[in-house]
OpenMM code with the backbone's topology and positions (N, CA, C; nanometers):
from openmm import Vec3, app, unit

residues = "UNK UNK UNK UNK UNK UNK UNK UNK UNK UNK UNK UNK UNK UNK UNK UNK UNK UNK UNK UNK UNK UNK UNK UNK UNK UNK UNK UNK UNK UNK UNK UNK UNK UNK UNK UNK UNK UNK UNK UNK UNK UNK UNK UNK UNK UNK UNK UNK UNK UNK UNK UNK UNK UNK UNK UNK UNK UNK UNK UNK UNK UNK UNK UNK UNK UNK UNK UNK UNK UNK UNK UNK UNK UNK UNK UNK UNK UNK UNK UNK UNK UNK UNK UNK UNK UNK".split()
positions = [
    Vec3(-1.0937, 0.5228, 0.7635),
    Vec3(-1.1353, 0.5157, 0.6259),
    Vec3(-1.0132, 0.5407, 0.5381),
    Vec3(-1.0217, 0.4340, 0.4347),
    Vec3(-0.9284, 0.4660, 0.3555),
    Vec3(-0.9173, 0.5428, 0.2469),
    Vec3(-0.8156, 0.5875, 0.1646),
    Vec3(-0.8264, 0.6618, 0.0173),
    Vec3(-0.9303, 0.6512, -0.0723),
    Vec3(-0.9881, 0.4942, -0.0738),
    Vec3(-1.0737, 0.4555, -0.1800),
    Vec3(-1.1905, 0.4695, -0.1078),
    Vec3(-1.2248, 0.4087, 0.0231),
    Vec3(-1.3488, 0.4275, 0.0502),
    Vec3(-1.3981, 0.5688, 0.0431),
    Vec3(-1.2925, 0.6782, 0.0788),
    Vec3(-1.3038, 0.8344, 0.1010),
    Vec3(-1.3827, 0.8703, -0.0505),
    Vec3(-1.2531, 0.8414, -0.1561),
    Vec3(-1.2772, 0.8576, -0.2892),
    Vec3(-1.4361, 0.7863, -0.3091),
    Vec3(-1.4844, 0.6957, -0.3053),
    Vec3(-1.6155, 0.6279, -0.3274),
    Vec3(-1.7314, 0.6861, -0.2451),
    Vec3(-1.7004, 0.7396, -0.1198),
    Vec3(-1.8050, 0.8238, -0.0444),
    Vec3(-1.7985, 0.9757, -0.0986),
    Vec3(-1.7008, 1.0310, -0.1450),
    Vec3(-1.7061, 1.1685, -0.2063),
    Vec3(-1.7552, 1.1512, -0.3638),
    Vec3(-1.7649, 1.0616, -0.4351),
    Vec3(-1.8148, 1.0455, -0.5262),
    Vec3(-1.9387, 1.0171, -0.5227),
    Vec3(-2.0104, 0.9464, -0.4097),
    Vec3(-2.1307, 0.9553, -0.4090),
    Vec3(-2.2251, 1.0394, -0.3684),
    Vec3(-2.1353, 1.1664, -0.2959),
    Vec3(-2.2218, 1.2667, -0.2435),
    Vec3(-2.2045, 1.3541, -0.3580),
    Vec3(-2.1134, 1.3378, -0.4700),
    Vec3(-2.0694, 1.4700, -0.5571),
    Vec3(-2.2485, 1.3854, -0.6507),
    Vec3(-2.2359, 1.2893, -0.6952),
    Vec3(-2.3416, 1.2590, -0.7998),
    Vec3(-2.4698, 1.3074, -0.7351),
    Vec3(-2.5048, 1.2850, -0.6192),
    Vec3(-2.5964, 1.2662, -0.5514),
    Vec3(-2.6708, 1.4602, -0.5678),
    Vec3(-2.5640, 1.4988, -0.5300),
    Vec3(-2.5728, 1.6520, -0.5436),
    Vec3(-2.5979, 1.7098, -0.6857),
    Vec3(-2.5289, 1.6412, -0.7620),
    Vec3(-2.5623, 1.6706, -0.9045),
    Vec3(-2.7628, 1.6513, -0.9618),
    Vec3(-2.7664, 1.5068, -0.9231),
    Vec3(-2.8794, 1.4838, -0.9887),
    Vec3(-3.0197, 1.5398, -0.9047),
    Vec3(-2.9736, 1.5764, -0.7455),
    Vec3(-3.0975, 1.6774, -0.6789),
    Vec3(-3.0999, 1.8427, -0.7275),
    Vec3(-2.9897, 1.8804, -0.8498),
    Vec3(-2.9721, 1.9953, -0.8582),
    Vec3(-3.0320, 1.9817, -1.0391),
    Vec3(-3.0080, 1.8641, -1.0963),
    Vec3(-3.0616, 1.8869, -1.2372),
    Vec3(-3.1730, 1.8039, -1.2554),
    Vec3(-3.2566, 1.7443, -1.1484),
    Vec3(-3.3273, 1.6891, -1.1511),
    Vec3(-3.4631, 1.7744, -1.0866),
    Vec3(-3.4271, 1.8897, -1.0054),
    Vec3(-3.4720, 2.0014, -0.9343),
    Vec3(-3.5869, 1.8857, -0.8490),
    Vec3(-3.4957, 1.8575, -0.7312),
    Vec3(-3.5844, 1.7243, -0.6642),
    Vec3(-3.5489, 1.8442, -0.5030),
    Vec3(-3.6923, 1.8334, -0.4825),
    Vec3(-3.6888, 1.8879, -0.2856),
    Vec3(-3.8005, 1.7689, -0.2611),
    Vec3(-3.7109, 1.8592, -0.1023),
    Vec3(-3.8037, 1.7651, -0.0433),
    Vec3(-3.6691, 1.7105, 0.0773),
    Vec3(-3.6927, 1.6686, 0.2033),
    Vec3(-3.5678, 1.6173, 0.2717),
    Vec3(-3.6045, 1.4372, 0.2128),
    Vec3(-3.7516, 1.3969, 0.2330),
    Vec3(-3.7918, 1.2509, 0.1602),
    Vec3(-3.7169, 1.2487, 0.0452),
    Vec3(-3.7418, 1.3018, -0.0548),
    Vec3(-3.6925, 1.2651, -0.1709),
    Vec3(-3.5298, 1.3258, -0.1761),
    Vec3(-3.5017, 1.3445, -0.0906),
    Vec3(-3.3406, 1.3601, -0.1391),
    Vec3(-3.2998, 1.2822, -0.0634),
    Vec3(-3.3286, 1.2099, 0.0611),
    Vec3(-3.2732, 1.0868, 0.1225),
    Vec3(-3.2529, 0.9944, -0.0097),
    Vec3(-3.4082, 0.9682, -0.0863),
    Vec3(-3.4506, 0.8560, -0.1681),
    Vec3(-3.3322, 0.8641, -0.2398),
    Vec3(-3.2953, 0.9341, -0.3188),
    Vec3(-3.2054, 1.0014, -0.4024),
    Vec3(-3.0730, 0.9503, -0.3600),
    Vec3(-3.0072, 0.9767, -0.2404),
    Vec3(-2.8935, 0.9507, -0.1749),
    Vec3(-2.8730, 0.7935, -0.1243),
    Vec3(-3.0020, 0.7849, -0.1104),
    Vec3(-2.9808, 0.5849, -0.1115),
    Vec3(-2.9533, 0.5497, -0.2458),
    Vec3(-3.0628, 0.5786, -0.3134),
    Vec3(-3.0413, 0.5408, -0.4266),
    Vec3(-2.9048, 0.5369, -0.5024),
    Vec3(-2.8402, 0.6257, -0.4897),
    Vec3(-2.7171, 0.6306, -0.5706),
    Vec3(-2.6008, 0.5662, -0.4810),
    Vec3(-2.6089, 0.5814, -0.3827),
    Vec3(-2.5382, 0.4927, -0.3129),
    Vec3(-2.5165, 0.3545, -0.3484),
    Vec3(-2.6504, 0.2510, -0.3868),
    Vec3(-2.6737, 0.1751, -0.3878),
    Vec3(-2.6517, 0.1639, -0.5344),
    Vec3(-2.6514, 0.2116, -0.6423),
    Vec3(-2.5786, 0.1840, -0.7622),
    Vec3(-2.4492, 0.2282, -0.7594),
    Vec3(-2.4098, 0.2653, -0.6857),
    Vec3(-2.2472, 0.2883, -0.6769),
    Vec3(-2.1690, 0.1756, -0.6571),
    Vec3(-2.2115, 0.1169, -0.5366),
    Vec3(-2.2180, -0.0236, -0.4492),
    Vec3(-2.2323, -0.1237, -0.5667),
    Vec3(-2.3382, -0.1312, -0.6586),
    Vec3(-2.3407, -0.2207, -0.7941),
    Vec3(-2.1848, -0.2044, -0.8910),
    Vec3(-2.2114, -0.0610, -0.9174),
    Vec3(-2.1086, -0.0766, -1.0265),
    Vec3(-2.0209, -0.1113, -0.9707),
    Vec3(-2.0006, -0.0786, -0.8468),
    Vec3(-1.7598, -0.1050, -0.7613),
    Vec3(-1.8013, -0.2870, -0.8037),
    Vec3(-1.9159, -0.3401, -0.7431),
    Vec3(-1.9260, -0.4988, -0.7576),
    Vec3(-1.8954, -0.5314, -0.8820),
    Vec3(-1.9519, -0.4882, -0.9960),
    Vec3(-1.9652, -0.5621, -1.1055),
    Vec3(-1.8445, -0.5130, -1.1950),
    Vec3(-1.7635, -0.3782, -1.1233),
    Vec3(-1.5973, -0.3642, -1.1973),
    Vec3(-1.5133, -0.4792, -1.1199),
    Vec3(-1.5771, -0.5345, -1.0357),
    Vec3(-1.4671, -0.6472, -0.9690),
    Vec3(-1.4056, -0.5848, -0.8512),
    Vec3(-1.3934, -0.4632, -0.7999),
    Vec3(-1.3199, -0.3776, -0.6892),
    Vec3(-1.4513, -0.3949, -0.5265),
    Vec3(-1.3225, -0.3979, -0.4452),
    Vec3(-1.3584, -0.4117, -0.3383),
    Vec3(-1.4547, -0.3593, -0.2895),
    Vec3(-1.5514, -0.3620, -0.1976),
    Vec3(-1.6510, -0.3583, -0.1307),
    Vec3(-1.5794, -0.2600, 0.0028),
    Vec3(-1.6624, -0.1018, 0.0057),
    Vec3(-1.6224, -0.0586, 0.1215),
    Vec3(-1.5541, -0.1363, 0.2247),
    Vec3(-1.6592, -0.1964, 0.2715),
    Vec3(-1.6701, -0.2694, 0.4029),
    Vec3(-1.5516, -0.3838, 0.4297),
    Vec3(-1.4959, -0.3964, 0.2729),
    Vec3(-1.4324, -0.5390, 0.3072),
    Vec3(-1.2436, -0.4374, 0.2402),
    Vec3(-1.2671, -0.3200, 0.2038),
    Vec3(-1.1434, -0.2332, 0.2628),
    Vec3(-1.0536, -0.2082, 0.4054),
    Vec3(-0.9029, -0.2268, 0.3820),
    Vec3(-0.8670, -0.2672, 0.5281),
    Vec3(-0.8429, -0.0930, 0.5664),
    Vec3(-0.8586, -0.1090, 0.7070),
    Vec3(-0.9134, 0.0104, 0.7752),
    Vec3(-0.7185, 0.0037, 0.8247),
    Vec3(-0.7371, 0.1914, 0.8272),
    Vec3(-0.5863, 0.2344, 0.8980),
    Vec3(-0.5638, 0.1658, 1.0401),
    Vec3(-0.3948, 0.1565, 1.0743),
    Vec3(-0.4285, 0.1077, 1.2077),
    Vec3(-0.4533, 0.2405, 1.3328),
    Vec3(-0.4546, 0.3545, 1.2529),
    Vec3(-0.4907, 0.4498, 1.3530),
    Vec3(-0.5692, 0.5500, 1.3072),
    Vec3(-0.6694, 0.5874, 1.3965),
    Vec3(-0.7976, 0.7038, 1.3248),
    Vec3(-0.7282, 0.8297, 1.3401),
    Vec3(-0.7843, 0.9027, 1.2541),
    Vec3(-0.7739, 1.0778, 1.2348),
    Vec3(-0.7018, 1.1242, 1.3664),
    Vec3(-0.8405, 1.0827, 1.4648),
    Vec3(-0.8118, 1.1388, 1.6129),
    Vec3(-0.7069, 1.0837, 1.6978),
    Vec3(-0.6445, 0.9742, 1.6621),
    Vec3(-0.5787, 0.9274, 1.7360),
    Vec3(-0.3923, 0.9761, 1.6651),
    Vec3(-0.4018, 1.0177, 1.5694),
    Vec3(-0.3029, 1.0623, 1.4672),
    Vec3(-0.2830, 1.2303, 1.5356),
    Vec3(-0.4073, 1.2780, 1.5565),
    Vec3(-0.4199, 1.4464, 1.5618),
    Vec3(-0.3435, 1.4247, 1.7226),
    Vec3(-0.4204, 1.3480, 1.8243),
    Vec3(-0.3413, 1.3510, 1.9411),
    Vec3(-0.2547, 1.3660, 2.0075),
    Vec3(-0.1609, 1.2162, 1.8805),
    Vec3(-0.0072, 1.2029, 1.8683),
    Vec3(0.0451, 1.3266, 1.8527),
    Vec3(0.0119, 1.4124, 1.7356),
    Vec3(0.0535, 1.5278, 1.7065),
    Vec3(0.0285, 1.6388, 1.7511),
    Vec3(-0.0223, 1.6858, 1.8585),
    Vec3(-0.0642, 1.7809, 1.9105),
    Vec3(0.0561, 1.7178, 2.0309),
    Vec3(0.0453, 1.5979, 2.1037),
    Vec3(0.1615, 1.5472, 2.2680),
    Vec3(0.2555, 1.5920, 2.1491),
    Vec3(0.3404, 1.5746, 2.0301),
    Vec3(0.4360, 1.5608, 2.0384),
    Vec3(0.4757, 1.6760, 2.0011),
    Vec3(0.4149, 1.8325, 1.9644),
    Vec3(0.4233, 1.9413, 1.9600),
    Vec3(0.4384, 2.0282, 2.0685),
    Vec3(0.3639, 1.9731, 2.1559),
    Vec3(0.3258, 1.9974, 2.3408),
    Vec3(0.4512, 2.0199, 2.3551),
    Vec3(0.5473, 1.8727, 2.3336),
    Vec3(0.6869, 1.8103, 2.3968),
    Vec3(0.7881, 1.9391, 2.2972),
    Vec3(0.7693, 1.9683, 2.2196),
    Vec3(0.8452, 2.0543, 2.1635),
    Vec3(0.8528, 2.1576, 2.1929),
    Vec3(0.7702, 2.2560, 2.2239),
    Vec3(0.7095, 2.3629, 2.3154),
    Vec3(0.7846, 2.3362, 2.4088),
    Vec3(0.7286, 2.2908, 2.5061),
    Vec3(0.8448, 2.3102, 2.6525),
    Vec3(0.9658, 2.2794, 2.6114),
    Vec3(1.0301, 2.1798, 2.5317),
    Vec3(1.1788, 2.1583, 2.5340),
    Vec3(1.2154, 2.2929, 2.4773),
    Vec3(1.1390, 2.3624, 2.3911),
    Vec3(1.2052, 2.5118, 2.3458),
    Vec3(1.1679, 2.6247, 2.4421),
    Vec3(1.0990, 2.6309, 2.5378),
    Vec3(1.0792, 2.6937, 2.6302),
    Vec3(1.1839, 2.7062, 2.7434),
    Vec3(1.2080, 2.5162, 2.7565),
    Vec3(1.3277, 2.5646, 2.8690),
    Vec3(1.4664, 2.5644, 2.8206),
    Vec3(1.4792, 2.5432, 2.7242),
    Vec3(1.6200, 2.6107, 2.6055),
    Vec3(1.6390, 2.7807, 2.6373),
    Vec3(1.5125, 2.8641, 2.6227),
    Vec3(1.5238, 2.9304, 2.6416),
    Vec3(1.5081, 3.0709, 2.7481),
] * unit.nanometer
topology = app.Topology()
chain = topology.addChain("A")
for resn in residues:
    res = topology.addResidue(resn, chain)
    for name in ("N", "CA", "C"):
        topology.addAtom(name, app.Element.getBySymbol(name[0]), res)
């Protein structure tokens, strides 16, 4: 996921949270309803400002986990090379 899709999914959980809190809506039904719902005008407005469509955002060529991996082997490799230094 990219910056914008991140930014567009944290914006829809920030509204989403807003209007089950000033709207004083329970219920797990009606706060799904709620969370589609705004989703789905979110999805309108990005369309009708002209900006890309989640889905059609180009994806990293490497995930979180595959980044954290790298970085954990190549910390590993640092560790022992300072281990047998010393």
């Amino acid at each position: 996921m990219g910056s914008d899709e991140l930014i567009a999914n944290l914006f829809r959980i920030s509204q989403t949270e807003q209007k089950l809190r000033n709207d004083n809506i329970k219920g797990e039904s009606n706060a799904n309803k709620v969370h589609y719902n705004m989703g789905r005008d979110i999805r309108k407005f990005i369309e009708k400002q002209g900006g890309t469509m989640p889905e059609d955002l180009p994806t990293p060529e490497k995930s979180l986990k595959q980044i954290e991996k790298e970085n954990k082997t190549k910390a590993t490799s640092i560790e022992n090379v300072n281990k047998k230094m010393h």
